[in-house]
N, C-alpha and C positions, 0 to 999 in steps of 0.2 A: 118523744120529739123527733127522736133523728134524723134526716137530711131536709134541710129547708128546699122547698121548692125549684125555689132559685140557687139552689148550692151549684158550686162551678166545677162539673168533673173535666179532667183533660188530661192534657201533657206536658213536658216539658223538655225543651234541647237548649244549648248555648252554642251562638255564632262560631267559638271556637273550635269547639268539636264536632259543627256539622255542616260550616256554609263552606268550606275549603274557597274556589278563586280567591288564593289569596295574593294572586299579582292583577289581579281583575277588577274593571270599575274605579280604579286611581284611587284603590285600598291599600293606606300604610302597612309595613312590618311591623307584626307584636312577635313577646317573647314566644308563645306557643306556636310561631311558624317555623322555629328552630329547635325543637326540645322534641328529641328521638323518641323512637320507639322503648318500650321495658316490657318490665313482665312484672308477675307479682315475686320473683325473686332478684330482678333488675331494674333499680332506680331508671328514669327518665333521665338523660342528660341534657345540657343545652351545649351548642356547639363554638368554635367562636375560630377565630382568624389573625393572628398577631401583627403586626406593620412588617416583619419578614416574611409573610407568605405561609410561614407555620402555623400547623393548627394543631386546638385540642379541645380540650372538653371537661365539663364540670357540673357539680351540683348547684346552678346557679339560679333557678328558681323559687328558692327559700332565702336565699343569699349565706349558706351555706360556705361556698366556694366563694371568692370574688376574681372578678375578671383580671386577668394581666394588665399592666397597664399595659394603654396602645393598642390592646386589643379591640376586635370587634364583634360582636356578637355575629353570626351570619351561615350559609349552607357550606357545609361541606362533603366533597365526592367522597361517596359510599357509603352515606347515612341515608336511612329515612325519615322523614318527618311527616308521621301521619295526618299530623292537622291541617297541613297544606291546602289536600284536597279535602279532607272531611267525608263527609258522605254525599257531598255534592249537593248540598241543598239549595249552594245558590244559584243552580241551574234548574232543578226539579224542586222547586217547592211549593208551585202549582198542582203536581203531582200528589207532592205529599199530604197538602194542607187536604185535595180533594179524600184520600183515605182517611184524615183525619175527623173529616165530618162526617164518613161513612157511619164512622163507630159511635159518633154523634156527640162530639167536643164539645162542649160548652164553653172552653178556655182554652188558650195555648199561651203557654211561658213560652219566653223565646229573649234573645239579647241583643241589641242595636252594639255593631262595632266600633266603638270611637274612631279608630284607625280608620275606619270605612268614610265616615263622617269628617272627621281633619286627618289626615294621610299621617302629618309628623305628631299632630295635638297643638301645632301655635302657628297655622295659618289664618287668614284672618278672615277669610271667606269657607264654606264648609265646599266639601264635593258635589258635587250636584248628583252626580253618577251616585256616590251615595244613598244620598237624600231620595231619591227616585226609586232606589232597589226596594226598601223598607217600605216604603207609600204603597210600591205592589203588591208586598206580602199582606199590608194592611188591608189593602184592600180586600186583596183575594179573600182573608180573614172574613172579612167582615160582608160579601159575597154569601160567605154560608152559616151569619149571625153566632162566629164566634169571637168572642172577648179574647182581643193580644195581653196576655200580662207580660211586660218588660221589662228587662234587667238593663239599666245602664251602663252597669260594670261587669263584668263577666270572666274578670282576668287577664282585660285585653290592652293595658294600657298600650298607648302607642312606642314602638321601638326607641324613638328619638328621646321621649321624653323620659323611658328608664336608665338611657345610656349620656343622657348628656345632662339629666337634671340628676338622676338617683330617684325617680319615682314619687311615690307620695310621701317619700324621707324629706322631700322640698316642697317648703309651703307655695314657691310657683306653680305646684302641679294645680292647687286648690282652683286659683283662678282660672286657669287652662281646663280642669273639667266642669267650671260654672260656666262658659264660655258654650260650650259642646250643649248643655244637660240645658241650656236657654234654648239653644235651638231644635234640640229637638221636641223638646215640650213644646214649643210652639208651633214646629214645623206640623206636627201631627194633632194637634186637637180638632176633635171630633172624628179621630178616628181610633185613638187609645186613652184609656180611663185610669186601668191601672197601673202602676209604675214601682218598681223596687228600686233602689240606689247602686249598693256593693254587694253583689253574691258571696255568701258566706263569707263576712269581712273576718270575722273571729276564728276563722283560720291561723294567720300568723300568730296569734297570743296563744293560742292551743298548741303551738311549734315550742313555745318556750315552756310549756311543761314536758312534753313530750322531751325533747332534747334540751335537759337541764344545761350542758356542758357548756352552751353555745358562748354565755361568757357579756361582760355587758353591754362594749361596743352592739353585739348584733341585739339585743334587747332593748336597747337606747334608739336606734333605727325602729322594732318594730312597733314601739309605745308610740314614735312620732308619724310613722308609718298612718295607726291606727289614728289617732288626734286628726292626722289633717284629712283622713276619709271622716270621721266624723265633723268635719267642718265643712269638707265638698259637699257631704250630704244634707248637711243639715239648709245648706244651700238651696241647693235643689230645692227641700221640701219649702224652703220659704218661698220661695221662687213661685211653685206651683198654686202655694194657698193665697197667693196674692192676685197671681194671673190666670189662674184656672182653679176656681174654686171647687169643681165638679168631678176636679182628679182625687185618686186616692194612691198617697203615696205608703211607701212600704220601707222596712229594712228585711233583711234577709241572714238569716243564723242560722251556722251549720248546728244541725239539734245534737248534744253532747251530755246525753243522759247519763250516767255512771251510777253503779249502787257500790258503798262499802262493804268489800269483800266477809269483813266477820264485825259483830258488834264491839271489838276494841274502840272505847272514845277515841283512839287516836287515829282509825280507821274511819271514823263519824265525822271529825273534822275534816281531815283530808278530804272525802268528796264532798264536804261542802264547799270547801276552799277553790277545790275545784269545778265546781257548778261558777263561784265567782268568777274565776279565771276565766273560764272557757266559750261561756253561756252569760251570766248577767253582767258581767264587762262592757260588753258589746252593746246588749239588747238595752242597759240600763241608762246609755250614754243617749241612744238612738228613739227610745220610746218614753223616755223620762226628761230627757234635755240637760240629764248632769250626769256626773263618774258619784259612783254609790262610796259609801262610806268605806270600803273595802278597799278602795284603789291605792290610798295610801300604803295597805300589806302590800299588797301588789306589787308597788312600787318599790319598796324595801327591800323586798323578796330578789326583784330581778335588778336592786340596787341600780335602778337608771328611772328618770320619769319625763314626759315629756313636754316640750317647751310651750306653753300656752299662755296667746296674748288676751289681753282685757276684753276685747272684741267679741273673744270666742266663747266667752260665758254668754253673750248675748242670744251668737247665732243658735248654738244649740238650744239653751231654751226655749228659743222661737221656730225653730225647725225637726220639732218632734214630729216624727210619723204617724201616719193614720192607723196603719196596720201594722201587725206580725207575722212574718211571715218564715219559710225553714226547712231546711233539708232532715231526713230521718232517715238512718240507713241500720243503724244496730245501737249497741249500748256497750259502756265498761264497768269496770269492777275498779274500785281507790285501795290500797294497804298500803301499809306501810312497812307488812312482813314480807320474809325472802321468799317469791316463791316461786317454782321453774316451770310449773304448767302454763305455756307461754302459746299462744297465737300470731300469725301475722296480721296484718291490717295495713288498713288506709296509711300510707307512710312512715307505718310503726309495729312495734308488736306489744300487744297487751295479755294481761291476764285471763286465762281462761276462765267464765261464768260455769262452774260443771251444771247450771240447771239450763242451760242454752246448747242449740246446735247452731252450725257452722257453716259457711259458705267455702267454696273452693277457692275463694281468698280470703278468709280468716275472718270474714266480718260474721256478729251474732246476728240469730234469728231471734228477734222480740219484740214481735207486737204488743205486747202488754208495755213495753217501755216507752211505745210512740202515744197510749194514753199519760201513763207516768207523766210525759213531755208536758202533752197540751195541758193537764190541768195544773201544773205547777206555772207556767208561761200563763194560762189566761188567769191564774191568781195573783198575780204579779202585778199584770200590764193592764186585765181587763180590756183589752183593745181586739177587733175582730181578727182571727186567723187564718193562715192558707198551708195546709203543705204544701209546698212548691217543688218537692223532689223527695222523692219514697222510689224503692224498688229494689229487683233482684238483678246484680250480673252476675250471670252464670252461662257453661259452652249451651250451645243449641244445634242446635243437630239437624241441618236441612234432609224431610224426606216425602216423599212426593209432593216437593212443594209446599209443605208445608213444614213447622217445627212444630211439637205434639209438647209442648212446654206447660206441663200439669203443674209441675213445681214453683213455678214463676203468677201461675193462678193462686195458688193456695199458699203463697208470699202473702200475695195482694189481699187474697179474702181474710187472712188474719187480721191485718193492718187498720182495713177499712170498718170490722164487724169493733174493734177497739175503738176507733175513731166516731161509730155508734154511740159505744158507751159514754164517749168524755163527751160530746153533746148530751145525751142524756143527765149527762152530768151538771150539765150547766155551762159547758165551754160553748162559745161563739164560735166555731170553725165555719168557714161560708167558703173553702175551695181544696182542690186538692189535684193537683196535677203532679201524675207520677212521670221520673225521671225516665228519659231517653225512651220517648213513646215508639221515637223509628231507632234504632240500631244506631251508634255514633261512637265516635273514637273517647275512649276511656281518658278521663281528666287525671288519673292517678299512676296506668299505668302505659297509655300509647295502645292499646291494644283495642282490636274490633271482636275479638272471643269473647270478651268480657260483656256482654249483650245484656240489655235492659228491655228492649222495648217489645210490642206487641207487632211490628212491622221486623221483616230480617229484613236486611241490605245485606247483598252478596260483596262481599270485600273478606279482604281476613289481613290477616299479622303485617305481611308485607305488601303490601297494599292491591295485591290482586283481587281480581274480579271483573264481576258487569257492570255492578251497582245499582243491580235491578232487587225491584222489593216484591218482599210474598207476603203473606200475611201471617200469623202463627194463630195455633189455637188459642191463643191470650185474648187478639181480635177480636172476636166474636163473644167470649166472656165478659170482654168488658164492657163493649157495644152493649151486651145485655144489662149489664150495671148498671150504664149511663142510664137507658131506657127507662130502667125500673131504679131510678133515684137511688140507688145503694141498696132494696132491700132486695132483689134477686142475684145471690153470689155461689148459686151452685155449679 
């Protein structure tokens, strides 16, 4: 069987990491236009500004930390904040979009800003400047017949409404982003089809495993946190099946594969407990239309559960998703034994797999785990799928113009030659757009070294540069992919 015809190869960036003007077009503040630079041994901070003029700084994008009162979230002299500018896409994305059909995209993931759209999230008219920047990039898209898939969420709530409501912790935010998510499904039909809700919403309930400590209060916020995205969402997708029957809506899960470290049943629990937590939590609320039977441990577990009215049994069942769709970037290991071979990662550090190698930030290499994925998810949901974010960051080494990135090929070739298999298999996968196709500022740790894409952008750490792009040997490999529907990956 493998690659249907019409399978959608591409790419994928998010508004935050790559459109920067962010005082431009009467685009609101979100948290990521203050949240500094790190490393993979330095957290991200967000910055803020007290009612006496003093400042300081905290973990305050997990809610980790919470703000002083009277503080404000905002810049402070002698930080940078790479998200700012991004990679400047919202000046050059005629550019980009043009090498992006060079390699011959079939799809581009990409995120509409809310902030861009309502400045604070509760005006009562949208931006028009907004409204018009997107319609360009649609267009231009759709210039070189490639299909936009959209994130309506992307991390970006609007500044006003994390600092003066508490986020999606207040069911006022619900209304406020069905208000947003009307308009633009409307603003843009017939020119975007497909559409995701919340990028990797299962993020924060992956937080309460990862840092047990946290304690209930911050568990209690993330349960309701989660509840009222699944209410906004479920929104939406009502929204869409009623007035744009022709859309295909989506949810979006960070993929959180895990095998148990040794065959102890109590190791066998564990990640199964943890597939519930992390993975069908999320996915089973959003593609089923209710919390699985599980939710109750769950709930036990992080002794807090959250508050839900009569109403919301409704919307969710009536606002399941079309598709599944999901980021893949490595796999973990579950025990429950002590053990010290320890790795860093994505906001954490976990156990070392010894049948896996390693990235220069601690994530595993395991294409066998992104089949693992799909055909435990299409047994599940049975609903069509998309990777929406797969890849490698790793340094890249500009040299005559070009980066000679073999390792970043042979990422890819593994991934896809699995992703072979699980269609053979019987999985529905119909796309797959690998993350950060041009170079963008790292969502984990601030940093532009940490490179994904098959385009370099000359920038680095502290935000120098041209901002001019080259191509990499990846380019050209991929372009051959596209070409030859997945079966030429040498």
């Amino acid at each position: 069987m493998s690659f249907d015809k019409n399978f959608f190869w591409g790419g994928a960036i998010a508004a935050n990491q790559a459109e920067g003007g962010y005082k431009e077009g009467g685009k609101g503040e979100i948290l990521h236009d203050f949240l500094t630079a790190g490393s993979v041994e330095k957290r991200r901070k967000v910055t803020y500004i007290n009612k006496d003029g003093s400042t300081g700084e905290l973990d305050y994008s997990f809610g980790f930390e919470e703000l002083p009162e009277g503080a404000k979230i905002g810049e402070v002299e002698g930080y940078y904040y790479p998200n700012q500018e991004g990679i400047d896409f919202y000046h050059r994305y005629k550019e980009d979009i043009a090498l992006l059909a060079e390699m011959g995209f079939k799809m581009f993931r990409m995120s509409i800003s809310w902030a861009r759209i309502f400045p604070n999230g509760i005006e009562e008219a949208p931006n028009q400047e907004g409204l018009d920047f997107y319609r360009g990039i649609f267009e231009e898209l759709k210039k070189y017949n490639i299909e936009p898939l959209v994130t309506l969420h992307h991390f970006d709530t609007p500044l006003f409404i994390e600092e003066k409501l508490g986020g999606f912790s207040n069911r006022k935010a619900i209304d406020l982003f069905e208000k947003y998510t009307k308009t633009v499904l409307d603003e843009y039909e017939g020119l975007v089809k497909y559409w995701l809700t919340f990028n990797e919403i299962n993020i924060p309930i992956a937080i309460t495993a990862l840092y047990k400590e946290l304690g209930t209060k911050y568990n209690k916020k993330i349960l309701q946190t989660l509840h009222n995205e699944f209410i906004a969402s479920a929104r939406a997708v009502k929204y869409a099946h009623k007035n744009h029957p022709e859309y295909m809506m989506g949810c979006m899960i960070a993929g959180m594969a895990s095998y148990p470290l040794t065959p102890d049943p109590n190791d066998i629990l564990l990640n199964r407990y943890n597939w519930e937590k992390m993975t069908f939590y999320c996915g089973d609320v959003m593609v089923k239309g209710k919390y699985g039977t599980y939710a109750k441990r769950i709930w036990d577990e992080l002794k807090a559960k959250p508050d839900i009215e009569k109403q919301d049994f409704e919307d969710l069942s009536e606002g399941c998703v079309d598709m599944y769709t999901f980021s893949y970037y490595q796999t973990s290991v579950a025990t429950t034994h002590e053990n010290k071979d320890r790795v860093s990662g994505n906001f954490s550090a976990g156990i070392r797999n010894e049948y896996l190698e390693y990235s220069d930030w601690g994530w595993s290499y395991d294409p066998k785990g992104l089949r693992y994925y799909l055909e435990v998810i299409y047994d599940r949901y049975e609903k069509p799928i998309m990777v929406v974010e797969n890849g490698l960051g790793a340094y890249d080494k500009l040299e005559d113009n070009t980066i000679y990135d073999d390792y970043r090929i042979d990422y890819m070739r593994g991934h896809i030659e699995e992703m072979k298999i699980a269609i053979d298999h019987g999985v529905n996968l119909i796309g797959y757009t690998s993350w950060g196709c041009i170079d963008l500022v790292s969502a984990g740790t601030g940093e532009m070294s940490k490179r994904y894409g098959f385009i370099y952008v000359d920038k680095d750490d502290e935000g120098n540069g041209t901002l001019k792009r080259y191509k990499k040997k990846s380019f050209e490999w991929y372009k051959k992919v596209i070409e030859s529907n997945g079966q030429d990956l040498d």
